[in-house]
Each structure stands twice: as C-alpha cells, then as structure tokens.
LUMGU-546480 format. One record per residue: residue number from 0; residue in three letters; x negated, y, z of N, C-alpha, C in turn. Coordinates in pm, 1 decimal, padded with zeros to 6 digits. Atoms other than C-alpha are relative to their C-alpha. Layout:
<balums>
+-----+------+----------+----------+----------+----------+----------+----------+----------+----------+----------+
| pos | code |     n.xx |     n.yy |     n.zz |    ca.xx |    ca.yy |    ca.zz |     c.xx |     c.yy |     c.zz |
+-----+------+----------+----------+----------+----------+----------+----------+----------+----------+----------+
| NUM |  Ala |        X |        Y |        Z |        X |        Y |        Z |        X |        Y |        Z |
...
+-----+------+----------+----------+----------+----------+----------+----------+----------+----------+----------+
</balums>
This chain:
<balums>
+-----+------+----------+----------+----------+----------+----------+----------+----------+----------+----------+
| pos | code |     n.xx |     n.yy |     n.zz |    ca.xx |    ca.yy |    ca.zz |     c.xx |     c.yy |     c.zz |
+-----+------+----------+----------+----------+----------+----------+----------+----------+----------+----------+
|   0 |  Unk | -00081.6 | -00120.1 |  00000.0 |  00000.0 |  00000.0 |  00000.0 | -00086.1 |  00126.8 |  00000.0 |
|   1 |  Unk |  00088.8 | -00112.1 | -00025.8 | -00305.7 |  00223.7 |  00015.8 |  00016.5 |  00121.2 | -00127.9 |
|   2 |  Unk | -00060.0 | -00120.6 |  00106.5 | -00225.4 |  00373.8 | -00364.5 |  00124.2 |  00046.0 |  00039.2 |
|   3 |  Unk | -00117.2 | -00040.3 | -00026.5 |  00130.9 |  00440.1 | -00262.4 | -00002.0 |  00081.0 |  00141.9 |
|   4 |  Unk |  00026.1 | -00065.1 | -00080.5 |  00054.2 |  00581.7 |  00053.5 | -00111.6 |  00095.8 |  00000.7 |
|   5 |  Unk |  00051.3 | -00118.6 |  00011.4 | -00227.1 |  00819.6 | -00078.1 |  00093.4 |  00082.2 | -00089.3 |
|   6 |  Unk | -00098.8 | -00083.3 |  00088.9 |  00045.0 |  00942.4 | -00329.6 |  00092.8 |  00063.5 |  00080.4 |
|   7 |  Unk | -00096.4 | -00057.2 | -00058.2 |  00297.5 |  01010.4 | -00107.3 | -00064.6 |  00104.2 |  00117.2 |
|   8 |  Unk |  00091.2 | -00114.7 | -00083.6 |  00035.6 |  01200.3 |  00129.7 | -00021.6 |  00089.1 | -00058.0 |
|   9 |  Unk |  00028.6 | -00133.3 |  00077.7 | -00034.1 |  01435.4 | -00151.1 |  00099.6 |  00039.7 | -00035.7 |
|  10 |  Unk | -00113.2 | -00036.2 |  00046.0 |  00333.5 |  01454.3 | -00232.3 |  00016.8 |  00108.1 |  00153.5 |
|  11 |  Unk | -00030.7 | -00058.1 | -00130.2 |  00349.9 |  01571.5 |  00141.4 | -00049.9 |  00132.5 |  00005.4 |
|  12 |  Unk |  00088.8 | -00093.9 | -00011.1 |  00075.6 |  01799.2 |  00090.9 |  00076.1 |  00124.7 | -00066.9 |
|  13 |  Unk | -00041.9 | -00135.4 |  00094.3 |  00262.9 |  02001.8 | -00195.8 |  00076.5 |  00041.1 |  00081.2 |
|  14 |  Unk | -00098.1 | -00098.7 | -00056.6 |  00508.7 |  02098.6 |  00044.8 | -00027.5 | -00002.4 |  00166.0 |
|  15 |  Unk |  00056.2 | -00064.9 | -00101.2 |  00257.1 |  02190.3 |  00322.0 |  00021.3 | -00114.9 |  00154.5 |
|  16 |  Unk | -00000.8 |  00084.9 | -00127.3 |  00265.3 |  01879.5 |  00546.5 | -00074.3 | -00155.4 |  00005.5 |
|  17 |  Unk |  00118.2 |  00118.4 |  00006.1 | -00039.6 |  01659.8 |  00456.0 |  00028.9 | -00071.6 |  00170.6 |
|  18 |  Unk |  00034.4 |  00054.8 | -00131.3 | -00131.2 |  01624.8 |  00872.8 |  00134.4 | -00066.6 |  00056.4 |
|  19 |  Unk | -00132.8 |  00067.8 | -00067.0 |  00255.3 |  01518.5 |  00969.2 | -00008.8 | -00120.7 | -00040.1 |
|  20 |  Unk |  00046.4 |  00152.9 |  00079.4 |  00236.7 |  01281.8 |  00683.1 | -00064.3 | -00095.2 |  00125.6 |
|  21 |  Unk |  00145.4 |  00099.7 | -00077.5 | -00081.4 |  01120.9 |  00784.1 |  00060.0 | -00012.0 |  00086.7 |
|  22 |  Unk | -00021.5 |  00031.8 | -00150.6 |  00019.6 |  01111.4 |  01133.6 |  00055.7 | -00104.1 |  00045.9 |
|  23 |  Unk | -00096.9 |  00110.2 | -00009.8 |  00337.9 |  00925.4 |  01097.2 | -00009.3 | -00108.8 | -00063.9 |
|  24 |  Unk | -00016.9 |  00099.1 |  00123.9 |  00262.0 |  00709.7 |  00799.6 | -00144.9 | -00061.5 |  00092.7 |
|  25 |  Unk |  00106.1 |  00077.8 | -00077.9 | -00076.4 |  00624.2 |  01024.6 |  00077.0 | -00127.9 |  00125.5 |
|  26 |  Unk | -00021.1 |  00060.8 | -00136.1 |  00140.4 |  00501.3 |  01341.2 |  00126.4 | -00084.0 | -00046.7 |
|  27 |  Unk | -00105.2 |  00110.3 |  00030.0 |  00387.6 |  00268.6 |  01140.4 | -00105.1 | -00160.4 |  00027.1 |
|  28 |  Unk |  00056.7 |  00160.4 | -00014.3 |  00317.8 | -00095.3 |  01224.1 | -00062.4 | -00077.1 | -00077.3 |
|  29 |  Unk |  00021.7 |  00089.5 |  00132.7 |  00350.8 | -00196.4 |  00879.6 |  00053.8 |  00097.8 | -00081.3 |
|  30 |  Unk | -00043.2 | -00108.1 |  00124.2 |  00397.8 |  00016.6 |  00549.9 |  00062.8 | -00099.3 | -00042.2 |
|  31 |  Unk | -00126.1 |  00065.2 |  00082.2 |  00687.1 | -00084.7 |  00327.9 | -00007.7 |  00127.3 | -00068.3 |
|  32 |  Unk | -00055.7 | -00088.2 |  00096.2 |  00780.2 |  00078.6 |  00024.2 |  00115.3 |  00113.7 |  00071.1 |
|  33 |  Unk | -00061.5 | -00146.7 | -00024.1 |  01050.0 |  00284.8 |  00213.5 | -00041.2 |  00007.8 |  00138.1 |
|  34 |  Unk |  00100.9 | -00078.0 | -00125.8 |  00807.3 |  00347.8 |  00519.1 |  00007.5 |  00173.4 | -00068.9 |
|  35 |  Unk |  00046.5 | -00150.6 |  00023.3 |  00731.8 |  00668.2 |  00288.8 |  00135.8 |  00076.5 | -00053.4 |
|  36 |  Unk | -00085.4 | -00070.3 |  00018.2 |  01091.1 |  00811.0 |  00182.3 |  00045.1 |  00011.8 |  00127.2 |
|  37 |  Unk | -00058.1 |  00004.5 | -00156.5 |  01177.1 |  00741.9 |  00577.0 | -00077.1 |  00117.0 |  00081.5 |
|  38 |  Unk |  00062.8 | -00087.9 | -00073.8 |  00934.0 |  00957.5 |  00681.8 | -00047.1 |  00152.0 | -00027.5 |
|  39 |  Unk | -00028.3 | -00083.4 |  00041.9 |  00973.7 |  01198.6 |  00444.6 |  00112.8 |  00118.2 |  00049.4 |
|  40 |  Unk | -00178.0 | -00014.3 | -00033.7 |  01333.4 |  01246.2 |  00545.4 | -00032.7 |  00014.8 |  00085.5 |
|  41 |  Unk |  00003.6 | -00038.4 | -00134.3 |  01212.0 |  01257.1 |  00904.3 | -00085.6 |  00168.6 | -00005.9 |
|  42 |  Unk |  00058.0 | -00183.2 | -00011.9 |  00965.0 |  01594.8 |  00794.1 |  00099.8 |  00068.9 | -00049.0 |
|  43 |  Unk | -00101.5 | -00109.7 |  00092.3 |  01259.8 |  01734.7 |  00631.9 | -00076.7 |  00043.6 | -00137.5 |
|  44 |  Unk |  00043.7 | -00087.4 |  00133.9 |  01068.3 |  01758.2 |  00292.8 |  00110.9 | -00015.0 | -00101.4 |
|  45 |  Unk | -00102.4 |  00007.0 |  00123.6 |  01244.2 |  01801.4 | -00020.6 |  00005.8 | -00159.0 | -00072.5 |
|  46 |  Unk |  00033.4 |  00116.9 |  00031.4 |  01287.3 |  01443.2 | -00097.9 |  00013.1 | -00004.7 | -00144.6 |
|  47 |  Unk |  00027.3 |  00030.6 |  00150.6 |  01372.9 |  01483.3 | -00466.0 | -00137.9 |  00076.4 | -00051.7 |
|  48 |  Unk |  00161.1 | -00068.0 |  00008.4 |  01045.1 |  01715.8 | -00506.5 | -00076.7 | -00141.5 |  00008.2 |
|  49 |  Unk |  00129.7 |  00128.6 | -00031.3 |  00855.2 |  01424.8 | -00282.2 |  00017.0 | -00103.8 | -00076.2 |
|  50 |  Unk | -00007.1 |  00096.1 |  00103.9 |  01013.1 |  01164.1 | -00526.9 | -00082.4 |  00008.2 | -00119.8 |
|  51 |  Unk |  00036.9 | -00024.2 |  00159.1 |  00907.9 |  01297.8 | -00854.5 | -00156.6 |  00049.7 |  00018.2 |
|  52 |  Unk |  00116.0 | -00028.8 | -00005.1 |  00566.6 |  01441.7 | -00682.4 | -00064.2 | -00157.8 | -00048.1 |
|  53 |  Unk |  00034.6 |  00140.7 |  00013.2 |  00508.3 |  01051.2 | -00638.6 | -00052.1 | -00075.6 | -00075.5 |
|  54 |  Unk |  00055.0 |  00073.9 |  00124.7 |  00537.5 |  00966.1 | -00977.4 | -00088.4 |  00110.6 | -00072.3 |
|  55 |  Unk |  00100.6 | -00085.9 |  00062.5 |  00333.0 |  01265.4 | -01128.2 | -00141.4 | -00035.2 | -00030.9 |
|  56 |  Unk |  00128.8 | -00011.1 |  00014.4 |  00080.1 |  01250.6 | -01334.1 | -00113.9 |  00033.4 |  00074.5 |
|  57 |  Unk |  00094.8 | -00114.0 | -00055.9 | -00117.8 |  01532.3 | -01173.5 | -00088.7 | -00138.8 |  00129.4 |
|  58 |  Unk |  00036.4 |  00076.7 | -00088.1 | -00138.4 |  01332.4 | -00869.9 | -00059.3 | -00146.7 |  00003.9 |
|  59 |  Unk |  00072.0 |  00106.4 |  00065.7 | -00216.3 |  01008.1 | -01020.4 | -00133.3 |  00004.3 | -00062.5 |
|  60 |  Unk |  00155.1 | -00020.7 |  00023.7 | -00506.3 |  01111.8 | -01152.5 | -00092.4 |  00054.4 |  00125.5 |
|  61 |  Unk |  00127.7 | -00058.9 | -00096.3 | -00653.8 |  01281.1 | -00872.7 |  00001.8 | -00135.0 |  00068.6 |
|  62 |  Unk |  00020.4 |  00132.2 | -00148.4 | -00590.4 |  00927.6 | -00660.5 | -00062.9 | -00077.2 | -00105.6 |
|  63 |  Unk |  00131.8 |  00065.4 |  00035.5 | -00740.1 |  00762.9 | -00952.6 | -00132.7 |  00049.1 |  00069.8 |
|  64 |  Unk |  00175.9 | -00040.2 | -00053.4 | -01072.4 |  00986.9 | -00893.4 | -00018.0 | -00051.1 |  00034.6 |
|  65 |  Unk |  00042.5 |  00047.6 | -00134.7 | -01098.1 |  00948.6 | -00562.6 | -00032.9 | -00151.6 | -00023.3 |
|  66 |  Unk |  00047.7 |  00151.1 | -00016.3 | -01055.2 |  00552.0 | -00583.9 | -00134.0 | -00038.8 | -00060.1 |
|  67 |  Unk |  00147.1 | -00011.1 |  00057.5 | -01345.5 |  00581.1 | -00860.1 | -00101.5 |  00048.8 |  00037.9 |
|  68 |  Unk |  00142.2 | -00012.6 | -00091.5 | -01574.6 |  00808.7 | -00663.8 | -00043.0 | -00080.3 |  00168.2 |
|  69 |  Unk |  00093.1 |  00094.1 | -00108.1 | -01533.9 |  00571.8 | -00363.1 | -00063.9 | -00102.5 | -00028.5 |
|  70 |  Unk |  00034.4 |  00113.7 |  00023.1 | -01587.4 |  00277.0 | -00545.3 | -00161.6 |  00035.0 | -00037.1 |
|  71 |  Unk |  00112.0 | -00045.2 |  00058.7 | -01911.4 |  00456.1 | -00693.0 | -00069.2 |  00018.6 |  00150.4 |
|  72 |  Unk |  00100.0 |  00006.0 | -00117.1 | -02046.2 |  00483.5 | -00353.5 |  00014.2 | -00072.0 |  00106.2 |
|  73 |  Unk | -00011.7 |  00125.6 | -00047.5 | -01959.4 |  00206.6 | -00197.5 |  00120.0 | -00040.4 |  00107.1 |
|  74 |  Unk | -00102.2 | -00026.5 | -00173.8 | -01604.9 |  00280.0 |  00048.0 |  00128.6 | -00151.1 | -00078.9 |
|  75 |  Unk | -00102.4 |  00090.1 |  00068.1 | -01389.2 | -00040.5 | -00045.0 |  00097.9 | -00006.3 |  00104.1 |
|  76 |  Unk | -00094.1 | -00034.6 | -00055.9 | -01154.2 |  00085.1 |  00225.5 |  00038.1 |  00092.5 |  00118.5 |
|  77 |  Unk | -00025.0 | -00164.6 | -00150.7 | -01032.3 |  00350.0 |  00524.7 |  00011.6 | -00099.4 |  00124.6 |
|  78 |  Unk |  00079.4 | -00042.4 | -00007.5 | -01178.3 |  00376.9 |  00768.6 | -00179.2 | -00053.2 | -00083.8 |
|  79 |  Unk |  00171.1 | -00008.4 |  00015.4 | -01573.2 |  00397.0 |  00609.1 | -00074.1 |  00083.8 |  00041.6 |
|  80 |  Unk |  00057.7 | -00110.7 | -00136.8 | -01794.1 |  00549.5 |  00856.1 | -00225.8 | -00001.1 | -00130.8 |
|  81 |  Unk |  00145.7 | -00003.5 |  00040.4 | -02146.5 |  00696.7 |  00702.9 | -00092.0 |  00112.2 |  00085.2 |
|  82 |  Unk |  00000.9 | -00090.0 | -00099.6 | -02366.0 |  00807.8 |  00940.0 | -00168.5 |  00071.3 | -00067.7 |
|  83 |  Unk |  00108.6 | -00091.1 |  00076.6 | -02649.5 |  01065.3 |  00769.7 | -00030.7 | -00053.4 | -00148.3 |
|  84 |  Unk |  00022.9 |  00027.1 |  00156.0 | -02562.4 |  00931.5 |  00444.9 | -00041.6 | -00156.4 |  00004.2 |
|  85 |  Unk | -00032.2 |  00164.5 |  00008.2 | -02580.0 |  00563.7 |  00495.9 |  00091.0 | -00050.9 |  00036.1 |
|  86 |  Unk | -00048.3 |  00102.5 | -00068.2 | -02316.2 |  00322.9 |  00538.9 | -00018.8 | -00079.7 |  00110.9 |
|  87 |  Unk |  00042.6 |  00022.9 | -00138.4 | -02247.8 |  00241.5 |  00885.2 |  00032.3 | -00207.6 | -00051.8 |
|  88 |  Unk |  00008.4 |  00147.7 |  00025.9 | -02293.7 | -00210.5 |  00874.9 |  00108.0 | -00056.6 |  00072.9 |
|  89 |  Unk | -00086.6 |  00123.1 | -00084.2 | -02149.6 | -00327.1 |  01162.3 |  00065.4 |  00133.5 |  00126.6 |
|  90 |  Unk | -00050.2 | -00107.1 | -00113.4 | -01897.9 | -00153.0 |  01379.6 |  00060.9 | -00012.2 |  00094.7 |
|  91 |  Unk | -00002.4 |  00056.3 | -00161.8 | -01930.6 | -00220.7 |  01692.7 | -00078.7 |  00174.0 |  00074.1 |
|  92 |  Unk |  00057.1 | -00067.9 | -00089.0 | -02040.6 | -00005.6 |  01970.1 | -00153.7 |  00005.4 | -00033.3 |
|  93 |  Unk |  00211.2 |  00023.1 |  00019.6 | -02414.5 | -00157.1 |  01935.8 | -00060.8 |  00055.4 | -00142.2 |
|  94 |  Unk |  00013.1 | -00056.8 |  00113.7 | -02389.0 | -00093.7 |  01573.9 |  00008.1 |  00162.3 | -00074.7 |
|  95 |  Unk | -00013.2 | -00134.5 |  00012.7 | -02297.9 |  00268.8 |  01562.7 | -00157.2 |  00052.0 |  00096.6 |
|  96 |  Unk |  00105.9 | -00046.5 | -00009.1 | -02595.5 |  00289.7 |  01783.4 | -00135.7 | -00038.0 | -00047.4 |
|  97 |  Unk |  00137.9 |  00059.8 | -00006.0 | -02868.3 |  00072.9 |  01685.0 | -00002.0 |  00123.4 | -00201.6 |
|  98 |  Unk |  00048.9 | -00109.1 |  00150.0 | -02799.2 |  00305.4 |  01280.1 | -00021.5 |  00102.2 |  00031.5 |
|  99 |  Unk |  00056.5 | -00109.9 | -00003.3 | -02823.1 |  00619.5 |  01468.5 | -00154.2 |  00021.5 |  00024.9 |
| 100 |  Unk |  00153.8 | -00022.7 | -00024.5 | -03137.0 |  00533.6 |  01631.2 | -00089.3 | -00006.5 | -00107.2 |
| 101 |  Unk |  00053.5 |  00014.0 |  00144.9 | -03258.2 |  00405.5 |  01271.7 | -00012.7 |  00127.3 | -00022.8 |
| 102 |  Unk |  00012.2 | -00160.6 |  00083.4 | -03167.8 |  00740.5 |  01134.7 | -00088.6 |  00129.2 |  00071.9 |
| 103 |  Unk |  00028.1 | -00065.4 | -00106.1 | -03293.7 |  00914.3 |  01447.5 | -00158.7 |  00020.5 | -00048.6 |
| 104 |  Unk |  00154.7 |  00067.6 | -00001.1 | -03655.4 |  00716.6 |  01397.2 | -00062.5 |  00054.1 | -00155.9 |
| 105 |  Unk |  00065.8 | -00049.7 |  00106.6 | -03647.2 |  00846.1 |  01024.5 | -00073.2 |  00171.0 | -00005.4 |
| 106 |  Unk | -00025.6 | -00164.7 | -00006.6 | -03635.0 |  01218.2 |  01118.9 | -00148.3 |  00020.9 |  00144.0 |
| 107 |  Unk |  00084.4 | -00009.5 | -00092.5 | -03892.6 |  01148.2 |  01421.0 | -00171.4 |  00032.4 | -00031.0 |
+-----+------+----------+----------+----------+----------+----------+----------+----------+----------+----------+
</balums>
C-alpha cells in the first residue's frame, strides 16, 4: 500500500494537510484501500479534489521519482535510517551505535 498511501499524502498535501495525513494514515493498524478516503473524510478535505488528486498525473510522476531516486540509492523501504551518508545495517540499539562510532573514527 506504500504507492497508494504516498499518493494520497500528496493529495493531502494540496489541500494543506500533509502532517494530519501522515499522522493518521501512520497510526492505522492496517492500510486498506479505504483506510485513505476514511481519513480523508475525518480531515474534512475536499474528498472529490482528494479523489481525482489521487489519480493525477502530476502526482504520479513525482511518486514515480521518488521511488526511482530511492531505489538509486539504496532505500527499499520506510523507515531507512542513514547516518552521515551511509546506510544504517542493523537496527538495533548496538547498531545505531557501533555506525556512529565508525563514522565518528572516520572524522577522528
């Protein structure tokens, strides 16, 4: 659901409510196809606007990009954590520290 749910986040966006979006569409259990007209309807956006944003070109292409410049640098999904420009490996507690110290040790 990750294409359908970046579309409908930018549909959100045109009518000034990217962060609500996100917020709510983050704290569903499970996405479903009408996870995102439900929660639309709960911001009060213009749902025929947010419909037809949905299918828009415009927007389709920019979520292509994106999917193409992550794939070009290596994010094959959300969250991807990079910490001074490397891909974080393993994410764990130990792992967030043992790459800072790496990165730490390059700069030392």
């Amino acid at each position: 659901m990750a294409g359908p749910a970046a579309l409908a986040s930018m549909a959100a966006n045109d009518q000034g409510k990217f962060w609500e979006y996100h917020d709510k569409l983050f704290a569903e259990q499970k996405i479903v196809p009408a996870s995102f007209d439900r929660i639309a309807t709960e911001l009060e956006l213009d749902l025929d606007k947010f419909k037809d944003d949905m299918k828009s070109q415009r927007l389709q292409r920019i979520v292509a990009q994106d999917t193409a410049d992550a794939g070009r640098i290596g994010v094959t999904g959300t969250p991807t954590i990079f910490i001074n420009g490397s891909k974080l490996k393993q994410r764990s507690l130990q792992g967030f520290q043992a790459q800072i110290d790496a990165e730490l040790a390059k700069v030392e």
